[in-house]
C-alpha positions as YAML, in Angstrom:
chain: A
units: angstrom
residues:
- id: 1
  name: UNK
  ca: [0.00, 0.00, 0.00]
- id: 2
  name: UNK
  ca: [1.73, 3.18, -1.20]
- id: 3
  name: UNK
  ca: [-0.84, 4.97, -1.29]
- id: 4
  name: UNK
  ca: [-3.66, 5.82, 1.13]
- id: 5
  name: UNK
  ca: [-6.28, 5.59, -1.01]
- id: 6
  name: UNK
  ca: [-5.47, 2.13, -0.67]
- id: 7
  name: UNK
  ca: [-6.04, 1.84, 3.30]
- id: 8
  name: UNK
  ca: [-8.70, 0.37, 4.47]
- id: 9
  name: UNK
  ca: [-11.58, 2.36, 5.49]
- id: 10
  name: UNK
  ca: [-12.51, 3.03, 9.15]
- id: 11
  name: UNK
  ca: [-15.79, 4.26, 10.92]
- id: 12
  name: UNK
  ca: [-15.33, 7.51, 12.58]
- id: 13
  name: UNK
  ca: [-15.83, 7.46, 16.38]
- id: 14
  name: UNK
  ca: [-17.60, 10.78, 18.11]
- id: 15
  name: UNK
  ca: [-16.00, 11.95, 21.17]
- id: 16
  name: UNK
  ca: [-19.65, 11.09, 22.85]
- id: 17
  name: UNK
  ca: [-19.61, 7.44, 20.90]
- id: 18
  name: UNK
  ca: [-16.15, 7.33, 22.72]
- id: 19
  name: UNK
  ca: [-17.10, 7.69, 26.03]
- id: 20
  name: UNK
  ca: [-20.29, 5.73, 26.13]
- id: 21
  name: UNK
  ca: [-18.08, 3.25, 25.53]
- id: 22
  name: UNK
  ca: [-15.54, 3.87, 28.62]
- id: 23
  name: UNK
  ca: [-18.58, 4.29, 30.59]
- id: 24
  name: UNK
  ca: [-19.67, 0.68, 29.27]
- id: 25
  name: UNK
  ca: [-16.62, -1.01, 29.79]
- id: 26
  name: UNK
  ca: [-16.45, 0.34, 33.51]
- id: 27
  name: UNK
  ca: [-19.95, -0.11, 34.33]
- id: 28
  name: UNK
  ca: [-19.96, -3.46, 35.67]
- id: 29
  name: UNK
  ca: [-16.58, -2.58, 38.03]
- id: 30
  name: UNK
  ca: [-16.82, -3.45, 41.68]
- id: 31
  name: UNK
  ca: [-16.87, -0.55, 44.12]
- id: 32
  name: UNK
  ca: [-16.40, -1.09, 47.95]
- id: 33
  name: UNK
  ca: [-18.59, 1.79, 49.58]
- id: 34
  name: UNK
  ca: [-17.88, 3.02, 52.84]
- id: 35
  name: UNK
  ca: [-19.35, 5.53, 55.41]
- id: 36
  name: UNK
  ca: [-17.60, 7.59, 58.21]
- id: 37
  name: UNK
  ca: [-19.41, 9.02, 60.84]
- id: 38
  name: UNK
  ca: [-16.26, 10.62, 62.53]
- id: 39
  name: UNK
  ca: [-12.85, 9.90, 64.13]
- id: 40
  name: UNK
  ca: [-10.68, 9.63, 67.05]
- id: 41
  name: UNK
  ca: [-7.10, 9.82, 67.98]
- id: 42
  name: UNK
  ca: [-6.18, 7.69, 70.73]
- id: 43
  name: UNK
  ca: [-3.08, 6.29, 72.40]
- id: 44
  name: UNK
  ca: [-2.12, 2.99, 72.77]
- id: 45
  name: UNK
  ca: [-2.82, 3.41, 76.37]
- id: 46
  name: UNK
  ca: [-6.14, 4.91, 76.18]
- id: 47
  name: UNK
  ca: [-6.84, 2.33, 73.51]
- id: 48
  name: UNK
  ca: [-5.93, -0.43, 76.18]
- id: 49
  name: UNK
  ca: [-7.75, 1.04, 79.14]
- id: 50
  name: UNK
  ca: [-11.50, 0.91, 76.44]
- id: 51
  name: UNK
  ca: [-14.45, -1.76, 78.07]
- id: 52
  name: UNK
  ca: [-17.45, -2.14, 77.48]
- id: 53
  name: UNK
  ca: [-19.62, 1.19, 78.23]
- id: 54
  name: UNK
  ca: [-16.95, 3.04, 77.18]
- id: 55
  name: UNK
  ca: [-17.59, 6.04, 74.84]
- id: 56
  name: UNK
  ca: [-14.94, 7.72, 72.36]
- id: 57
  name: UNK
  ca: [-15.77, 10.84, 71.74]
- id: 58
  name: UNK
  ca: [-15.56, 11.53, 67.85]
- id: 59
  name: UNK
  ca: [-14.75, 14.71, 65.68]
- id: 60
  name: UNK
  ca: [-18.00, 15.35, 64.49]
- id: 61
  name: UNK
  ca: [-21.21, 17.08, 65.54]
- id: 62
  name: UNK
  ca: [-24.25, 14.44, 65.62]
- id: 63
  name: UNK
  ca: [-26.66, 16.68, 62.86]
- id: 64
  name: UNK
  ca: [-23.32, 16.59, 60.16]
- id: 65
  name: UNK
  ca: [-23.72, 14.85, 57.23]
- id: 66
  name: UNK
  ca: [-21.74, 11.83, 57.00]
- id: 67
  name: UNK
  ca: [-18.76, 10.95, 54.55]
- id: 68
  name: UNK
  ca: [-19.49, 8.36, 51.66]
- id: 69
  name: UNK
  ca: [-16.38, 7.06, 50.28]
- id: 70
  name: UNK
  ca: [-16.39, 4.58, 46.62]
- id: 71
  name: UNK
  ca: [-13.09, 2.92, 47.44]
- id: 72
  name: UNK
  ca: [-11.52, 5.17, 49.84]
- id: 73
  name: UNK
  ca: [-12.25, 8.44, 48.09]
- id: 74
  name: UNK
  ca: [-15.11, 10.69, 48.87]
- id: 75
  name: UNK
  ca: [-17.54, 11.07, 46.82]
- id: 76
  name: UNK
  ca: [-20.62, 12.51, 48.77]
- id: 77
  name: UNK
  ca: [-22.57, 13.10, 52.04]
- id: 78
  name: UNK
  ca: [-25.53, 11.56, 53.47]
- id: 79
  name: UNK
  ca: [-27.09, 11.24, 56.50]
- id: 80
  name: UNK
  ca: [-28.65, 7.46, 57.98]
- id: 81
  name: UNK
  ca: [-31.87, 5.84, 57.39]
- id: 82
  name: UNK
  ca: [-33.50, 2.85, 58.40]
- id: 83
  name: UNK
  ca: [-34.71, 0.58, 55.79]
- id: 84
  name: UNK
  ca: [-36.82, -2.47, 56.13]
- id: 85
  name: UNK
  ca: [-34.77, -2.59, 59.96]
- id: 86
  name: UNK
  ca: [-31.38, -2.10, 58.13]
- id: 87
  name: UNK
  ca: [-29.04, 0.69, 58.05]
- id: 88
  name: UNK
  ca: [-28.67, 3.01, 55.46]
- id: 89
  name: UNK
  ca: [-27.55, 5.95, 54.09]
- id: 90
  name: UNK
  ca: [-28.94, 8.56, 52.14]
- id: 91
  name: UNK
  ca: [-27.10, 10.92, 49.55]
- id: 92
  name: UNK
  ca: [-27.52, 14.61, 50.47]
- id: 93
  name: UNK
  ca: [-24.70, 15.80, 48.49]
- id: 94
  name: UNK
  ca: [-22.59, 14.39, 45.69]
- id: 95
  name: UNK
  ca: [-19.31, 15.90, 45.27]
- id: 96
  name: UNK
  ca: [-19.15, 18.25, 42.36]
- id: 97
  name: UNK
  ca: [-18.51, 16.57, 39.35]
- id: 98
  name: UNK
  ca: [-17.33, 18.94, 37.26]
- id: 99
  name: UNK
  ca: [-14.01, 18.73, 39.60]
- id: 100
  name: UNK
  ca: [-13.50, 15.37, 38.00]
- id: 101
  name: UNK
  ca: [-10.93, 13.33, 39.81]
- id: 102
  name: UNK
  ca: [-8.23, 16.19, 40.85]
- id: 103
  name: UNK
  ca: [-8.96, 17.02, 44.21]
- id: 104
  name: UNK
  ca: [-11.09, 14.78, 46.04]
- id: 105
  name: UNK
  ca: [-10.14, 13.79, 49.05]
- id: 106
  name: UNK
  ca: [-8.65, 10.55, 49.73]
- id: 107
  name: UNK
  ca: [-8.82, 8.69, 52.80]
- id: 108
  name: UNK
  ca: [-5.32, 6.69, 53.98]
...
């Protein structure tokens, strides 16, 4: 083939065709979703010295929303519900998506 005439012809992809099909091939990708109601720093000692009873006092007021992380990085708020006598959680406020990736926060 010398010249491109020659070449074999190929379907142009859109830029939208092109990402419905990213979106298609990651759709069906396991995500482990977490939910953090707060935290504590504690030494070893005070760690040790915990029973039952005892109460850790976390960083958070009890009316904030709560942190929903998709694989350790956050990705929106809710507060909890009960459902059918289960636990769960529901989505207040999802973190802005225009942001992408770049920024979020990641939890160690």
């Amino acid at each position: 083939m010398s010249d491109m005439t020659e070449a074999p012809q190929t379907r142009a992809v859109k830029a939208g065709d092109r990402a419905e099909q990213n979106f298609d091939l990651l759709a069906g990708v396991s995500l482990r979703i977490s939910v953090e109601v707060g935290s504590a720093s504690l030494t070893l000692a005070e760690l040790l010295s915990l029973n039952e009873g005892s109460v850790i006092e976390l960083d958070r007021q009890a009316n904030d929303l709560l942190d929903i992380f998709a694989n350790g990085t956050l990705v929106a708020k809710g507060e909890v519900v009960a459902v059918d006598g289960r636990y769960g959680i529901r989505v207040i406020d999802i973190v802005a998506p225009e942001r992408g990736l770049t920024g979020l926060e990641r939890r160690q």
